[in-house]
C-alpha positions in Angstrom: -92.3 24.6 8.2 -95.5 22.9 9.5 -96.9 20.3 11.1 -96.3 18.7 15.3 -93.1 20.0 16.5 -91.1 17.5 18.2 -89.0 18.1 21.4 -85.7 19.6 21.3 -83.0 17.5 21.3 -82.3 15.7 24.8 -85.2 17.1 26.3 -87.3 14.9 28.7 -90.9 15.8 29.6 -90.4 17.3 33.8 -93.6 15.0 35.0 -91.8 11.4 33.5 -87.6 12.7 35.1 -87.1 11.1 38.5 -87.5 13.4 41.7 -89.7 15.3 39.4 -92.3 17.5 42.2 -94.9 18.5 39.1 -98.5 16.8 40.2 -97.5 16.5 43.8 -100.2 18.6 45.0 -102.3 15.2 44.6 -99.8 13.4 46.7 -101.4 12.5 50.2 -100.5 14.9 53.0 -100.4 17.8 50.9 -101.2 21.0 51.8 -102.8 22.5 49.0 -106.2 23.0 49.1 -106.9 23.5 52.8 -108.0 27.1 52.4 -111.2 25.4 52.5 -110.7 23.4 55.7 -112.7 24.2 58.9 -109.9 24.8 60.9 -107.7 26.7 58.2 -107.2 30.3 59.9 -105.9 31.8 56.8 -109.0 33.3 55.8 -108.8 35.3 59.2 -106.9 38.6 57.7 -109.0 41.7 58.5 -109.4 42.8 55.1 -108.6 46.4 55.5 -105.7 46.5 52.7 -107.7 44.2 50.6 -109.0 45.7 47.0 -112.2 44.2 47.2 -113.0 44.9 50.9 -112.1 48.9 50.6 -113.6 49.0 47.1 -117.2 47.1 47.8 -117.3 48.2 51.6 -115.0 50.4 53.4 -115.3 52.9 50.4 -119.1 53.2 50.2 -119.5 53.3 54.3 -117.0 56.7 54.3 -118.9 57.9 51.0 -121.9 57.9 52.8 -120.8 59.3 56.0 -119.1 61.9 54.4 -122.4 62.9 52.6 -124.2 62.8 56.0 -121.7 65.1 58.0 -122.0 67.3 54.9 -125.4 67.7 55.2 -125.4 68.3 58.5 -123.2 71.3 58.0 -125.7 72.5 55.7 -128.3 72.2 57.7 -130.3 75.5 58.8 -128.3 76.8 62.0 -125.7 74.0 62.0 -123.7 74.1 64.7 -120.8 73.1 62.1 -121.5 75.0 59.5 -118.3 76.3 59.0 -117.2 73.0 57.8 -118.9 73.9 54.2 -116.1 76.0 53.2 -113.6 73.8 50.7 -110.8 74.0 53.2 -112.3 71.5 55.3 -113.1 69.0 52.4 -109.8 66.6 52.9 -109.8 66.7 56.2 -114.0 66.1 56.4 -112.6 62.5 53.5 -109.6 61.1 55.5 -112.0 61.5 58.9 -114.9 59.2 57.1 -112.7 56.7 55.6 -110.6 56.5 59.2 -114.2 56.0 60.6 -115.3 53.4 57.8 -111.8 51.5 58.6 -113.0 51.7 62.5 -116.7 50.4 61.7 -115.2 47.2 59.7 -112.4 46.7 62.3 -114.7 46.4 65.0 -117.3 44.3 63.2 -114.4 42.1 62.1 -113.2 41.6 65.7 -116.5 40.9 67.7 -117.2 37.8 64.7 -113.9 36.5 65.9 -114.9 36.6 69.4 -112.6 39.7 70.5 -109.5 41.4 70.6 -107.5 37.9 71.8 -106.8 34.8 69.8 -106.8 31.4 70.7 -103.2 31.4 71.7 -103.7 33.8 73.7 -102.4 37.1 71.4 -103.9 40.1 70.5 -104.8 39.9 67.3 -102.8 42.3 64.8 -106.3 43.8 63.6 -106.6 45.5 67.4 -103.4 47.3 67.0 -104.7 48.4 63.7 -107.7 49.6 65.3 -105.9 51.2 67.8 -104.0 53.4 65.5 -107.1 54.1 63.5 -108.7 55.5 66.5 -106.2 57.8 67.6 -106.2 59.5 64.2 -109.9 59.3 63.9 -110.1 61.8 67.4 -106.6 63.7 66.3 -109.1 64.4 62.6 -112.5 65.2 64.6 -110.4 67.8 67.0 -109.1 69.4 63.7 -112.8 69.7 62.9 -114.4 71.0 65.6 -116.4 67.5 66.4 -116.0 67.5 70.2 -117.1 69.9 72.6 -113.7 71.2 73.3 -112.4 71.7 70.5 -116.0 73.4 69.1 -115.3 75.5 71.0 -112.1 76.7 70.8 -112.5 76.5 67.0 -115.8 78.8 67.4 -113.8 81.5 69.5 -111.0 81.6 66.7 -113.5 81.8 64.1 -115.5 84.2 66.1 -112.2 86.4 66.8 -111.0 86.6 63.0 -114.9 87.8 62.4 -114.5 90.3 64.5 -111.0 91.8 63.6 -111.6 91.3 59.6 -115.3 93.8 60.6 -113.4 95.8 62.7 -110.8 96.7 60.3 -113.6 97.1 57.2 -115.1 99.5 59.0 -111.7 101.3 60.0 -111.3 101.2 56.6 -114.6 102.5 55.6 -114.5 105.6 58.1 -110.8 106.2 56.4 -112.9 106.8 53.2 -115.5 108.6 54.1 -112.8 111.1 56.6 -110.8 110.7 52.4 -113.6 112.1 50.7 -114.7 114.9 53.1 -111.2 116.0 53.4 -111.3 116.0 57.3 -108.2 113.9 57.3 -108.7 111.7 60.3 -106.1 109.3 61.0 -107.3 105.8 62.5 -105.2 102.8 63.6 -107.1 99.3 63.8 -104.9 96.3 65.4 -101.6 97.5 63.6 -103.7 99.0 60.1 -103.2 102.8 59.9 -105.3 104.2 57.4 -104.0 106.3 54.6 -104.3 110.4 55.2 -106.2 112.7 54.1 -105.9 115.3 52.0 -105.5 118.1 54.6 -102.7 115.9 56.1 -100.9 115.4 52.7 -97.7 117.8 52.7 -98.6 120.5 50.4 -96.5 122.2 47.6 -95.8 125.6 49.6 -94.8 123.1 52.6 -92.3 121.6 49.9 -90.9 125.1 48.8 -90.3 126.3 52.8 -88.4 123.3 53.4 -86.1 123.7 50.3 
């Protein structure tokens, strides 16, 4: 069948039944539309969950200070170079983007003219920023990004150097001690080498004891 289909039966068009709200966004005193008032504070939220803010902004800012601390690790006798090995890779991310969230939190705040709003609360954006702070310091001491914690990183890292060259040459000696057949025994942090041949029980050593 075709051709203008007509309503169904005892069916009234919503804008012409009484009490009807469709169209009242026209009505004087409505609200709609006030987005774009002067004194509309809607437009106020931070941004920091929004799509387009963490997508255009937020995103690229920790993409380029991530690249930046990378390169710095790179860098000829970087005092950080340790944070080139891969281990440090999420940690090195979630630091730049806590950073990047800082950086548009604080810009955010000072255009509003600070931390307190006009009815005299702090705005939820500087409890936000508060929290992104603390894990911002809690990533950079699990970095080695402050002096203390450089250097208690540096020691640890300067400790495990020193046992792992310690026990290869313990290890080494043990081969060469192998291969000479002088047999010496030699115990690094807990490692006992293997014997020597001299020290390995012999056959006749096997027949006495039977």
């Amino acid at each position: 069948m075709t051709g203008k289909r007509s309503p169904a039966r005892g069916y009234s068009w919503p804008p012409f039944q009484p009490g009807n709200t469709v169209g009242r966004q026209f009505e004087p005193g409505n609200d709609v539309g006030r987005q774009f008032d002067e004194d509309n504070r809607a437009a106020e939220k931070h941004g920091l969950d929004s799509r387009y803010v963490v997508e255009h902004f937020i995103e690229p800012r920790a993409a380029e200070k991530r690249t930046a601390l990378v390169e710095l690790a790179e860098a000829p006798g970087s005092p950080i170079a340790y944070l080139t090995d891969v281990t440090y890779r999420s940690a090195i991310s979630a630091l730049c983007r806590a950073e990047a969230d800082i950086e548009w939190a604080r810009q955010w705040i000072e255009v509003r003219g600070g931390w307190i709003d006009e009815d005299d609360n702090v705005r939820p954006v500087a409890l936000r920023l508060d929290r992104l702070e603390t894990r911002a310091e809690t990533l950079r001491a699990r970095l080695g990004l402050d002096p203390l914690s450089r250097a208690r990183l540096g020691r640890d890292v300067a400790t495990a150097s020193v046992d792992v060259a310690r026990l290869m040459a313990a290890l080494a000696q043990a081969q060469e001690d192998a291969e000479d057949g002088t047999g010496t025994e030699m115990t690094v942090d807990g490692f006992e080498a293997a014997p020597g041949p001299e020290s390995a029980p012999s056959e006749d050593d096997s027949e006495e004891d039977r």
